[in-house]
PyMOL Python script that loads the backbone (N, CA, C, O; Angstrom):
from pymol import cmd

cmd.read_pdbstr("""\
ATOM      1  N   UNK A   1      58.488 277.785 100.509  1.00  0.00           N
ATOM      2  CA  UNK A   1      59.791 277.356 100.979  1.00  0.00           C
ATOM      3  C   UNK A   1      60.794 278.459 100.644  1.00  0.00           C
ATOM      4  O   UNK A   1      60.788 279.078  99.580  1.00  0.00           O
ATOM      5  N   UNK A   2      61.886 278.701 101.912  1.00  0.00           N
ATOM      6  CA  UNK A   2      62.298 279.942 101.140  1.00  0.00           C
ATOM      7  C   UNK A   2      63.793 279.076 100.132  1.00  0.00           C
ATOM      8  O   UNK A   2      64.204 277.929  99.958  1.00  0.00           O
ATOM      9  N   UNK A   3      64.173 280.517  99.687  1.00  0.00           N
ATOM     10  CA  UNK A   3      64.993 279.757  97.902  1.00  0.00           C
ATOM     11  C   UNK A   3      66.156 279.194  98.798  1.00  0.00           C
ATOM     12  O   UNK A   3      66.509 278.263  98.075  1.00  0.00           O
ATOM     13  N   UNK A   4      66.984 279.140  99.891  1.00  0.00           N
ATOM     14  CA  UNK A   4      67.671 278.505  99.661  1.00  0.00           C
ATOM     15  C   UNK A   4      67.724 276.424 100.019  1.00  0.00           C
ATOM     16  O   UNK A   4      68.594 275.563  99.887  1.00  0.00           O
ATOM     17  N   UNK A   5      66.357 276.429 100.469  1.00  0.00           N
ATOM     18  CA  UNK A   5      66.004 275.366 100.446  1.00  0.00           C
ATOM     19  C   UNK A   5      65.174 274.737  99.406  1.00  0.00           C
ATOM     20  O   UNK A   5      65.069 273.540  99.141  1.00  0.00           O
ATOM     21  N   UNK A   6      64.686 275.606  98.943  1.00  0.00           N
ATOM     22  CA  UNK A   6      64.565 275.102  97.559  1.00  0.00           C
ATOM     23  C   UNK A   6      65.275 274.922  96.407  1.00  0.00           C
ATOM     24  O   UNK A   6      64.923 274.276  95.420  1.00  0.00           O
ATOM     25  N   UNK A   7      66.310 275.533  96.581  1.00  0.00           N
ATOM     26  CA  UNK A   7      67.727 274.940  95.992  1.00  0.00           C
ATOM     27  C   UNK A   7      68.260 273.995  96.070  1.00  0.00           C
ATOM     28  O   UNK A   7      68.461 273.278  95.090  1.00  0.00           O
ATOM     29  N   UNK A   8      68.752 273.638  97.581  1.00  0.00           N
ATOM     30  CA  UNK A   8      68.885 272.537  97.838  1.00  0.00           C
ATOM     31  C   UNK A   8      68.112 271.279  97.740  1.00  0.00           C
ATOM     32  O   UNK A   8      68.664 270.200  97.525  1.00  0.00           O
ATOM     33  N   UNK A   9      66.890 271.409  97.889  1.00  0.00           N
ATOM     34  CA  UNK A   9      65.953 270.430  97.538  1.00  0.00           C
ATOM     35  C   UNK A   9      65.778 269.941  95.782  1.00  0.00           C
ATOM     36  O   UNK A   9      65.422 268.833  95.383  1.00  0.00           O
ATOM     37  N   UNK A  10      66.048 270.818  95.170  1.00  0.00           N
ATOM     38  CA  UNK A  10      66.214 270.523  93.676  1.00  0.00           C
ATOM     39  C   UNK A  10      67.548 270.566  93.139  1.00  0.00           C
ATOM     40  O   UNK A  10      67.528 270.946  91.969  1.00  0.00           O
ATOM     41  N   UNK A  11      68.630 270.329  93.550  1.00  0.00           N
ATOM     42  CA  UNK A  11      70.130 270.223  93.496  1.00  0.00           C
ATOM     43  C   UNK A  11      70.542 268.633  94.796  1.00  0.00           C
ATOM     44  O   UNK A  11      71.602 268.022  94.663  1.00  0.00           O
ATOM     45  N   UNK A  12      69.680 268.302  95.732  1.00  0.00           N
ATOM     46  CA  UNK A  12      70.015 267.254  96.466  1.00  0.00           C
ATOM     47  C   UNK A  12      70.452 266.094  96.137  1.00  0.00           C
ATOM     48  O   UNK A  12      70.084 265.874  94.983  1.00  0.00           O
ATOM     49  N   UNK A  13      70.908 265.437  96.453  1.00  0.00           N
ATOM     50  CA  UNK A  13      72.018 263.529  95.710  1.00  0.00           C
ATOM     51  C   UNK A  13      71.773 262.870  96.722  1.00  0.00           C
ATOM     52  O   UNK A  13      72.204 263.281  97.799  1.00  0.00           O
ATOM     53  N   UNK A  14      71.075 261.766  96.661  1.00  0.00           N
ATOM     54  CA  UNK A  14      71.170 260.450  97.917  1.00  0.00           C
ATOM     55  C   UNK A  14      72.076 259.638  97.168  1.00  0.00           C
ATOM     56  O   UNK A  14      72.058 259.169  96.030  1.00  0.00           O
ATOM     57  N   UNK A  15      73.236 259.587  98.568  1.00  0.00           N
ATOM     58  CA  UNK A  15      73.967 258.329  98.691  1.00  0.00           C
ATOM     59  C   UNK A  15      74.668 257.860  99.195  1.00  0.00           C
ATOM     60  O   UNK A  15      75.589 258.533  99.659  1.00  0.00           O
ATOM     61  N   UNK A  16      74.639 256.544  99.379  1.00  0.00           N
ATOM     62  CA  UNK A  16      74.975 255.368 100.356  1.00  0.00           C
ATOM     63  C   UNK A  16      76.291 255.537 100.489  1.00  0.00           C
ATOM     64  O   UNK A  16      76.904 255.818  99.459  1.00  0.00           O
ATOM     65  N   UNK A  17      77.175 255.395 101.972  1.00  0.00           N
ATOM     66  CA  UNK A  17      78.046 255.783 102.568  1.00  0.00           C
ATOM     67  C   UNK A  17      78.264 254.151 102.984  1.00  0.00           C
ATOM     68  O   UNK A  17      77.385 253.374 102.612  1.00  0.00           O
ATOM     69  N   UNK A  18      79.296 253.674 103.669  1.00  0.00           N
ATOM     70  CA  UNK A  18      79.512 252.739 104.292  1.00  0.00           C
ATOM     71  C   UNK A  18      80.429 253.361 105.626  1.00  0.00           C
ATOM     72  O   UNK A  18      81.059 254.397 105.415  1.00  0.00           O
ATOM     73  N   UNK A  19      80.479 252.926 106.567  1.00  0.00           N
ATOM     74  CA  UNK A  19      81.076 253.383 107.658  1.00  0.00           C
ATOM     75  C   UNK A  19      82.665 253.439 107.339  1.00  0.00           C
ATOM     76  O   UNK A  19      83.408 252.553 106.917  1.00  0.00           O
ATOM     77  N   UNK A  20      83.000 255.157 107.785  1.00  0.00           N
ATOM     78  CA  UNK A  20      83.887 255.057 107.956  1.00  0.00           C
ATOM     79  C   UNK A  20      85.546 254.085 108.927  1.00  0.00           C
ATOM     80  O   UNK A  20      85.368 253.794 110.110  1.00  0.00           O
ATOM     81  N   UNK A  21      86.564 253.818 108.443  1.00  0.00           N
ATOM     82  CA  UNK A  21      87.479 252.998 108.730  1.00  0.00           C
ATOM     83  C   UNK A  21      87.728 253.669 110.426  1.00  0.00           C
ATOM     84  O   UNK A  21      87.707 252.997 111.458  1.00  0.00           O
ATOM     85  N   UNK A  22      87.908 254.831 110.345  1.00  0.00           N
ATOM     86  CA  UNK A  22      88.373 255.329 111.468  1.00  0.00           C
ATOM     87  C   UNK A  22      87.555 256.497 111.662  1.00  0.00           C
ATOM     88  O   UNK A  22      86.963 257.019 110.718  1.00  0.00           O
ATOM     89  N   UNK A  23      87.486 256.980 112.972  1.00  0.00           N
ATOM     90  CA  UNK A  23      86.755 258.231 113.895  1.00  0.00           C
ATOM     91  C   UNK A  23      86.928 259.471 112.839  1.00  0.00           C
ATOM     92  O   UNK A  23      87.681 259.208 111.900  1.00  0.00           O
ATOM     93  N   UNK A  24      86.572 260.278 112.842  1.00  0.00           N
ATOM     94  CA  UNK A  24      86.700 261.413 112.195  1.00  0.00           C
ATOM     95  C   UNK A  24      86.785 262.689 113.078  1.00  0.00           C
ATOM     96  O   UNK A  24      87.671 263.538 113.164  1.00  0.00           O
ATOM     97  N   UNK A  25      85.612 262.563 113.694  1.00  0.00           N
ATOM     98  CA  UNK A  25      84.957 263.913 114.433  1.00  0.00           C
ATOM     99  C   UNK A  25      84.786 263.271 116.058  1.00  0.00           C
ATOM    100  O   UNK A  25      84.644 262.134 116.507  1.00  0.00           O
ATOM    101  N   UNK A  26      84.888 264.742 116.702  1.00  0.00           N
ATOM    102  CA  UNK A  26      84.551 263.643 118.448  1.00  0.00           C
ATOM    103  C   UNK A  26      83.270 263.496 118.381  1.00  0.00           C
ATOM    104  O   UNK A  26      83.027 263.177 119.545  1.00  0.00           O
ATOM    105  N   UNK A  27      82.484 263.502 117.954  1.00  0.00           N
ATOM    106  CA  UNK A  27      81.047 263.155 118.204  1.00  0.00           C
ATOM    107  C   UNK A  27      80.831 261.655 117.566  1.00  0.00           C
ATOM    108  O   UNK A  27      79.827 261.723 116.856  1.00  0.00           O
ATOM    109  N   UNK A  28      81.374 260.339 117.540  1.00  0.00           N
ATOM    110  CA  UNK A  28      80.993 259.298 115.909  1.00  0.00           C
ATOM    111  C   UNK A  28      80.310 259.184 115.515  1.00  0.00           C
ATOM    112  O   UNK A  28      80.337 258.407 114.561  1.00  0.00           O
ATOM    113  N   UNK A  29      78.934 259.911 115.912  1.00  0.00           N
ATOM    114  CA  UNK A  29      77.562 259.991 115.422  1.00  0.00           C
ATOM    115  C   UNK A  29      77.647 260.991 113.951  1.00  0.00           C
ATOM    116  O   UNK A  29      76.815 260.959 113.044  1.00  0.00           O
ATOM    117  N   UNK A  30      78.950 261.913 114.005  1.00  0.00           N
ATOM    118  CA  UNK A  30      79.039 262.804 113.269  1.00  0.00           C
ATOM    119  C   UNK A  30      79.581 262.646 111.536  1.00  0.00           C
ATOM    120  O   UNK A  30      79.360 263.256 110.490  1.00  0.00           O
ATOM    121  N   UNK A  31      80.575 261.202 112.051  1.00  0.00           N
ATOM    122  CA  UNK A  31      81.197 260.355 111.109  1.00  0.00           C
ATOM    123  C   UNK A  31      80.675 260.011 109.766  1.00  0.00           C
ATOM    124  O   UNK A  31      81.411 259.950 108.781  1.00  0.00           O
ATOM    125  N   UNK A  32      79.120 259.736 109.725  1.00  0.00           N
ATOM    126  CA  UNK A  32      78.446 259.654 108.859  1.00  0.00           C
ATOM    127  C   UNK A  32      78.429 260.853 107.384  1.00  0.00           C
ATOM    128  O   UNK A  32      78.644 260.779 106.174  1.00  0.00           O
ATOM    129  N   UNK A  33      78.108 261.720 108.201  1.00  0.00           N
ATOM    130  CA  UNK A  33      78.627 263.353 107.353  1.00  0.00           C
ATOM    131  C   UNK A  33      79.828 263.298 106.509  1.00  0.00           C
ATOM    132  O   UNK A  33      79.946 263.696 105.350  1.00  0.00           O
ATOM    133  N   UNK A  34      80.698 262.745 107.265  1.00  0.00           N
ATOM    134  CA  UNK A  34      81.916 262.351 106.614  1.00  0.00           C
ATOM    135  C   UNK A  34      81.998 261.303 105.614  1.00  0.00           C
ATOM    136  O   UNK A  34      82.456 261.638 104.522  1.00  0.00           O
ATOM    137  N   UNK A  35      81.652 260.132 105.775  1.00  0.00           N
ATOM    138  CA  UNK A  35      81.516 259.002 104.688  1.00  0.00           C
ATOM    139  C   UNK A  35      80.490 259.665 103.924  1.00  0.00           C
ATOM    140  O   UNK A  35      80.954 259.188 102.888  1.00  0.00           O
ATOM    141  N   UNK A  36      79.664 260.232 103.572  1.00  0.00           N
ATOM    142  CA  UNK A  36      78.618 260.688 102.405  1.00  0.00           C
ATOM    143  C   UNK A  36      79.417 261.761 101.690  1.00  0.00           C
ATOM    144  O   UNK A  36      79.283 262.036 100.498  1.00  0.00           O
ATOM    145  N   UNK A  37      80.314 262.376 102.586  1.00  0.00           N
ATOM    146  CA  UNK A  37      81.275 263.559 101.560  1.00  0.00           C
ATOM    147  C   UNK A  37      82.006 262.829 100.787  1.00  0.00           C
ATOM    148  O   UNK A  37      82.067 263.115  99.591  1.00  0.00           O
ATOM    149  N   UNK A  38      82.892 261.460 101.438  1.00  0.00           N
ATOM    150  CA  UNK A  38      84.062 261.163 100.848  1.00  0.00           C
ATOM    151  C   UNK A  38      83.075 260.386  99.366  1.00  0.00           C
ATOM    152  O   UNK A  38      83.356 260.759  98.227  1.00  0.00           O
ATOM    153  N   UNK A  39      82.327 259.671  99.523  1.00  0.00           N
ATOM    154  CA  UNK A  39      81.079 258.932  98.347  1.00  0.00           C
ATOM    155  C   UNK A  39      80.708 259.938  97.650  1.00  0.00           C
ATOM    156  O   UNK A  39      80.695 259.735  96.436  1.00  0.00           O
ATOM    157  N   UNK A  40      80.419 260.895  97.984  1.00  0.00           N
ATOM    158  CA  UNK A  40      79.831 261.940  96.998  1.00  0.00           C
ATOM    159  C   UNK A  40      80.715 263.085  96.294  1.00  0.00           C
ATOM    160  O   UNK A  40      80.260 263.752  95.365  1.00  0.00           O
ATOM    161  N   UNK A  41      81.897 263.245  96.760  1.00  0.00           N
ATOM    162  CA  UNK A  41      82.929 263.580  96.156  1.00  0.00           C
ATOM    163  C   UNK A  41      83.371 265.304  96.387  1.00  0.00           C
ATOM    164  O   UNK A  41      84.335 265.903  95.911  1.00  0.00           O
ATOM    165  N   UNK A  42      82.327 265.791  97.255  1.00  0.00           N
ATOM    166  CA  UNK A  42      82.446 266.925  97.472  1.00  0.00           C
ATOM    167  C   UNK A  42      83.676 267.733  98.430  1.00  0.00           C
ATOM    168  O   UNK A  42      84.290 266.907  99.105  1.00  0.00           O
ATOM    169  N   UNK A  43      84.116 269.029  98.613  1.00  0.00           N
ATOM    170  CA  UNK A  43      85.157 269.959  98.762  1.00  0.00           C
ATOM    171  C   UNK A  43      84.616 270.465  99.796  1.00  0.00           C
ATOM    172  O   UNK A  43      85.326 271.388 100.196  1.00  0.00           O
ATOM    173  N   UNK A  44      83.614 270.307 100.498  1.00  0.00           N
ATOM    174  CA  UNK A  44      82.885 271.239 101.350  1.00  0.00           C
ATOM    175  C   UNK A  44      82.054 270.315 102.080  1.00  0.00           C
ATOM    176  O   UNK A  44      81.500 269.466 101.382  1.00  0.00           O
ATOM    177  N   UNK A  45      81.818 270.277 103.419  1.00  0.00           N
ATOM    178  CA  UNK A  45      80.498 270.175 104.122  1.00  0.00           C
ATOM    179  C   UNK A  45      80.262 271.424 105.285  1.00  0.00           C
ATOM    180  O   UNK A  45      81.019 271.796 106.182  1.00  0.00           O
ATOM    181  N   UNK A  46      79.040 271.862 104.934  1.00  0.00           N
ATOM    182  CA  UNK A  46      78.866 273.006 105.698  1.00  0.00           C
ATOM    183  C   UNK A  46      78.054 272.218 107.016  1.00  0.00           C
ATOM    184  O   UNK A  46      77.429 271.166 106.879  1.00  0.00           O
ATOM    185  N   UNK A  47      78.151 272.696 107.849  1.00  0.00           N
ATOM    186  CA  UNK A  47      77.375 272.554 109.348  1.00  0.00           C
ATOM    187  C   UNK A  47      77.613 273.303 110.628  1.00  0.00           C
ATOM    188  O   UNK A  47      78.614 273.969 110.893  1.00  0.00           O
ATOM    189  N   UNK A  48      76.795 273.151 111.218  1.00  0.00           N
ATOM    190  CA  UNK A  48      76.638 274.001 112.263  1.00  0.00           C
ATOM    191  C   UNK A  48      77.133 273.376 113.667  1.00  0.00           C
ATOM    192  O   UNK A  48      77.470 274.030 114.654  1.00  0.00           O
ATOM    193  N   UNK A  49      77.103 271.958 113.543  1.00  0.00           N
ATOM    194  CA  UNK A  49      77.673 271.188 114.711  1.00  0.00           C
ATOM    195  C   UNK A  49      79.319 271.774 115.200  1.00  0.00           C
ATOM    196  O   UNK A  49      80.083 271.987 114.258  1.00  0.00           O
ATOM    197  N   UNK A  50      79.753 271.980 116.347  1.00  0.00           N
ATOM    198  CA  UNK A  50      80.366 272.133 116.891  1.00  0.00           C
ATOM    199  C   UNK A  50      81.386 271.044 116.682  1.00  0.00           C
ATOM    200  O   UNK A  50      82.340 271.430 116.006  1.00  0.00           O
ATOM    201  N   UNK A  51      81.443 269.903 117.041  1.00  0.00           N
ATOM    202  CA  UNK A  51      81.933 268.659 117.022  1.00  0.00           C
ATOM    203  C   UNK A  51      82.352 268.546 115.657  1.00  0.00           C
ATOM    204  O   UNK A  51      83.544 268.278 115.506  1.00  0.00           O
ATOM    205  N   UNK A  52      81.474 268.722 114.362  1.00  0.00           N
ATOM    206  CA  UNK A  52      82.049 268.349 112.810  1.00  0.00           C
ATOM    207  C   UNK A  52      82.606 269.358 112.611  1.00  0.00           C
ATOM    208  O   UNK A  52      83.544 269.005 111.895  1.00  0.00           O
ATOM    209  N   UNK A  53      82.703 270.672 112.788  1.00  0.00           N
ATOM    210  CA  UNK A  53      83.703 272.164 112.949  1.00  0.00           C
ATOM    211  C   UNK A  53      84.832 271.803 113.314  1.00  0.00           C
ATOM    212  O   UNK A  53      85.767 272.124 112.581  1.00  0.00           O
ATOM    213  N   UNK A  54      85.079 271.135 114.372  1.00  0.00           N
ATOM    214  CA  UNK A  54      86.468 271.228 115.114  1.00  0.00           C
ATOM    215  C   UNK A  54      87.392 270.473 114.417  1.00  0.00           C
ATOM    216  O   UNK A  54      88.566 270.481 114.787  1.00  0.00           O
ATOM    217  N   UNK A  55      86.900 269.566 113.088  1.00  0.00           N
ATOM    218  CA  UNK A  55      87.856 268.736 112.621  1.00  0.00           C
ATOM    219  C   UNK A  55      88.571 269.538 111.996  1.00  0.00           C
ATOM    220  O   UNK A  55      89.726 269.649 112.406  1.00  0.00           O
ATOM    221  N   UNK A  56      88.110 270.440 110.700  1.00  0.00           N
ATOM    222  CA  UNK A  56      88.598 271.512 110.728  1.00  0.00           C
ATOM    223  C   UNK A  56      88.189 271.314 109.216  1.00  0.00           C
ATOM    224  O   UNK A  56      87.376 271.983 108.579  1.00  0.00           O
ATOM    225  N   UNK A  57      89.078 270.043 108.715  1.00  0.00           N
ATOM    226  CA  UNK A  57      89.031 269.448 107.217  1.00  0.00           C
ATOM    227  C   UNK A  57      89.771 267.998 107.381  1.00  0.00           C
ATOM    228  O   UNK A  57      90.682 267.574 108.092  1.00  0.00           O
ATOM    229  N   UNK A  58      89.168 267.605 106.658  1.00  0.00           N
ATOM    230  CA  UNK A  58      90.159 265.886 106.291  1.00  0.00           C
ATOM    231  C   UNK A  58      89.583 265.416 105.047  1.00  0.00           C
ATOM    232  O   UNK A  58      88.464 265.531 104.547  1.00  0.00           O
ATOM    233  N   UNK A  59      90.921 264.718 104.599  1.00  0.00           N
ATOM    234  CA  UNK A  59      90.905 263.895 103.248  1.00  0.00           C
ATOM    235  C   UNK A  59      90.814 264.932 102.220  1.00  0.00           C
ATOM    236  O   UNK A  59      90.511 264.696 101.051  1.00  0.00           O
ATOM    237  N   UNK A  60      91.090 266.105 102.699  1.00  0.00           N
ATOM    238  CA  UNK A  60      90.951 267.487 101.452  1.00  0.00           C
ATOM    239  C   UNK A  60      89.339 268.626 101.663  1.00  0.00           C
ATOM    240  O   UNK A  60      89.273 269.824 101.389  1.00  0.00           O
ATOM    241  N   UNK A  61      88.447 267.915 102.109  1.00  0.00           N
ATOM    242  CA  UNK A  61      87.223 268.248 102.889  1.00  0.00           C
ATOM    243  C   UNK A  61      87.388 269.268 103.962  1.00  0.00           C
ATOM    244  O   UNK A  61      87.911 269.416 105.066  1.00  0.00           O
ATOM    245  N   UNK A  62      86.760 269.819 103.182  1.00  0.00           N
ATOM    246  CA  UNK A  62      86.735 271.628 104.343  1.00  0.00           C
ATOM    247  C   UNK A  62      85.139 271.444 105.312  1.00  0.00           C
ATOM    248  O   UNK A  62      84.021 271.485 104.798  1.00  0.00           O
ATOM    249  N   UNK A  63      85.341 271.301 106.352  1.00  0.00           N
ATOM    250  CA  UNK A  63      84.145 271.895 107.110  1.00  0.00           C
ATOM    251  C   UNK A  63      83.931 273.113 107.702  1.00  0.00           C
ATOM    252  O   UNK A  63      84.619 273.643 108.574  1.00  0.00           O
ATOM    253  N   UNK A  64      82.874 273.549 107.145  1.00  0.00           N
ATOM    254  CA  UNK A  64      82.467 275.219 106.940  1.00  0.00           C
ATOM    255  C   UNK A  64      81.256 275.731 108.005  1.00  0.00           C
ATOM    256  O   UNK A  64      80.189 275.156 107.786  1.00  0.00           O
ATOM    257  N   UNK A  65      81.232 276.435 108.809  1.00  0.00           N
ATOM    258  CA  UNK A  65      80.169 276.932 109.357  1.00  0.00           C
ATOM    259  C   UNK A  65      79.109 277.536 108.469  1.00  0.00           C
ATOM    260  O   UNK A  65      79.478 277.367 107.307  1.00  0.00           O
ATOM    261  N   UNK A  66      78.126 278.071 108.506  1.00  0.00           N
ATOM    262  CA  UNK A  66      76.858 278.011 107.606  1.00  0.00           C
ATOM    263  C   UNK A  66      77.566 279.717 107.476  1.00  0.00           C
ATOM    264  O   UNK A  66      77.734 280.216 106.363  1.00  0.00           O
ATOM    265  N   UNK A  67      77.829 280.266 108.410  1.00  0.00           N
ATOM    266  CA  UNK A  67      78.584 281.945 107.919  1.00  0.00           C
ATOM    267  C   UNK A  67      79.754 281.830 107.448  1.00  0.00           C
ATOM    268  O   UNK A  67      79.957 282.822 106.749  1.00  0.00           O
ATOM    269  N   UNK A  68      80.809 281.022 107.453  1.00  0.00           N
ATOM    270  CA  UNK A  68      81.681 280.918 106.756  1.00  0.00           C
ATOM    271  C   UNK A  68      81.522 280.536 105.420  1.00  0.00           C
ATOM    272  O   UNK A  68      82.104 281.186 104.551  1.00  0.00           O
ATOM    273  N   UNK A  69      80.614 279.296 105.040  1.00  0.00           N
ATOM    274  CA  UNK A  69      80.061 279.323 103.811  1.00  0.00           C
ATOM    275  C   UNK A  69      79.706 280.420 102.377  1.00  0.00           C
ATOM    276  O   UNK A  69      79.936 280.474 101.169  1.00  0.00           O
ATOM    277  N   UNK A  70      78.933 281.267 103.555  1.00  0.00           N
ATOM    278  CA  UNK A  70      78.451 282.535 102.678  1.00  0.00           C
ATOM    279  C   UNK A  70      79.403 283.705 102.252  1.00  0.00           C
ATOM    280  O   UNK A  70      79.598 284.363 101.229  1.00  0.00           O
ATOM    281  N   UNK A  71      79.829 283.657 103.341  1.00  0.00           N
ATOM    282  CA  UNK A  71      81.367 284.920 103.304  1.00  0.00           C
ATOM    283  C   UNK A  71      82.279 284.479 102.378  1.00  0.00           C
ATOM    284  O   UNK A  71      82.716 285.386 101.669  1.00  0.00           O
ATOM    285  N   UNK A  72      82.899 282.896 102.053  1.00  0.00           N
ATOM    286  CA  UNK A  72      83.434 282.512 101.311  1.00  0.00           C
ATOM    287  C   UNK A  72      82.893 282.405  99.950  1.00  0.00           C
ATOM    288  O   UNK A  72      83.352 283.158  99.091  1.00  0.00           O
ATOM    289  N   UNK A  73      81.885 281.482  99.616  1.00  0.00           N
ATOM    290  CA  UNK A  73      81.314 281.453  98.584  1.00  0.00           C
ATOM    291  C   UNK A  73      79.999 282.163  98.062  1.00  0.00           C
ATOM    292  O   UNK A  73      79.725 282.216  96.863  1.00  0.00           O
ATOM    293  N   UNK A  74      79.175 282.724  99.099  1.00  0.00           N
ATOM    294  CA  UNK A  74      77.668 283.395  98.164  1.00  0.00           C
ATOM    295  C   UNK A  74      78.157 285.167  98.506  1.00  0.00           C
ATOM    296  O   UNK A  74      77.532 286.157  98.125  1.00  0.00           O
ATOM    297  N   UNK A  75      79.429 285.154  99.316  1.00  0.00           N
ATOM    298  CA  UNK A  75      79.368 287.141  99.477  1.00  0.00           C
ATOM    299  C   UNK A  75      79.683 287.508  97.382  1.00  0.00           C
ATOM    300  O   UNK A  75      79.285 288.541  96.843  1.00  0.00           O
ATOM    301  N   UNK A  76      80.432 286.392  96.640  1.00  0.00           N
ATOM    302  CA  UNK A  76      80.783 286.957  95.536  1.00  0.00           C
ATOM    303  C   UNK A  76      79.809 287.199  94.886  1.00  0.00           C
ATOM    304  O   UNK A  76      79.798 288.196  94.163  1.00  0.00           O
ATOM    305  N   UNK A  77      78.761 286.376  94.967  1.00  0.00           N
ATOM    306  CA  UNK A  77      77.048 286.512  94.656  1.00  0.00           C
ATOM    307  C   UNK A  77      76.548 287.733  94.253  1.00  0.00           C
ATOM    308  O   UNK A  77      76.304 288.187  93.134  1.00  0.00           O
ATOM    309  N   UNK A  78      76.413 288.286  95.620  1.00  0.00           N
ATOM    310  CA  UNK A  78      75.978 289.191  95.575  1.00  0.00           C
ATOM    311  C   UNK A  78      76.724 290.134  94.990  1.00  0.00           C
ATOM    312  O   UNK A  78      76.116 290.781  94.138  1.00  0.00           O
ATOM    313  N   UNK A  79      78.079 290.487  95.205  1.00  0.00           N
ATOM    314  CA  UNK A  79      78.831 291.762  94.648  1.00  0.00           C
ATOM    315  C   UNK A  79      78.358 291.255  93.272  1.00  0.00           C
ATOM    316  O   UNK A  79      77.744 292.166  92.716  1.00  0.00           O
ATOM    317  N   UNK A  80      78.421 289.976  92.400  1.00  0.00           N
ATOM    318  CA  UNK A  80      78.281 290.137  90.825  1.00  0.00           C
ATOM    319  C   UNK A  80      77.086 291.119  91.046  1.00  0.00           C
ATOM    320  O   UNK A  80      77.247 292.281  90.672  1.00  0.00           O
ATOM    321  N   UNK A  81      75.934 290.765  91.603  1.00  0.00           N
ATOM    322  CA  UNK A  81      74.646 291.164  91.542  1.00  0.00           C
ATOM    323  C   UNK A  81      74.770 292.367  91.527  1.00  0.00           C
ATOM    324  O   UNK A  81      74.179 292.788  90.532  1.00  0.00           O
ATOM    325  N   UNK A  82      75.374 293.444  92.283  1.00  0.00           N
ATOM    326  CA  UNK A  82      75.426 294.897  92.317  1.00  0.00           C
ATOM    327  C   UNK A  82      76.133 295.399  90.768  1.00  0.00           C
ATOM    328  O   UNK A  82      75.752 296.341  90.072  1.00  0.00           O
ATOM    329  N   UNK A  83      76.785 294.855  90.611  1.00  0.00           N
ATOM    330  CA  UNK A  83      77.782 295.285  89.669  1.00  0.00           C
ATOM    331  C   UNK A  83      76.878 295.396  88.187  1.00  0.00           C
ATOM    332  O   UNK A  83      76.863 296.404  87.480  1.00  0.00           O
ATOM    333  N   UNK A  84      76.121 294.095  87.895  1.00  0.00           N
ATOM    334  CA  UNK A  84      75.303 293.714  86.778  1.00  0.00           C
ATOM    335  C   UNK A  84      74.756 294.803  86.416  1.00  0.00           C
ATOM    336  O   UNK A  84      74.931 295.094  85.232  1.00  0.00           O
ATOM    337  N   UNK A  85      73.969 295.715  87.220  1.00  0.00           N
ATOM    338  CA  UNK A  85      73.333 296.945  86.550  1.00  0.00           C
ATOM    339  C   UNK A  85      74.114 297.980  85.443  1.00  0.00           C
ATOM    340  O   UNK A  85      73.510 298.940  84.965  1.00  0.00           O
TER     341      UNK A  85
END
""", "prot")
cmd.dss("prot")
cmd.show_as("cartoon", "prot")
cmd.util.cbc("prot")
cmd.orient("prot")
């Protein structure tokens, strides 16, 4: 498995969402994504959907493209990594 799914797979949280009050995203299939952020308490949902992108952010919740993700949070990664030597 490569590491960053095996990260995720050993860092993963199940949990129960209840439907959101109101629409979120134009897709409402997408909505779900949303109630598991607001339950789980997180600053971020990354995805690739078009439809959960366009919200932009709500309730303080940033939605991140999977390259925006990295550029924001794993490019510092790596610069520590160069530097360490």
């Amino acid at each position: 498995m490569c590491p960053i799914l095996t990260l995720l797979a050993s860092s993963a949280e199940v949990v129960e969402a209840t439907a959101l009050e109101e629409g979120v995203a134009r897709d409402p299939d997408d909505d779900k994504f949303m109630a598991c952020a607001v339950v789980s308490g997180v600053s971020v949902v990354v995805s690739g959907d078009l439809d959960l992108q366009s919200v932009g952010s709500w309730k303080g919740i940033r939605i991140l493209s999977p390259r925006q993700f990295v550029d924001e949070y794993l490019s510092d990664l790596g610069a520590n990594e160069d530097t360490a030597d």
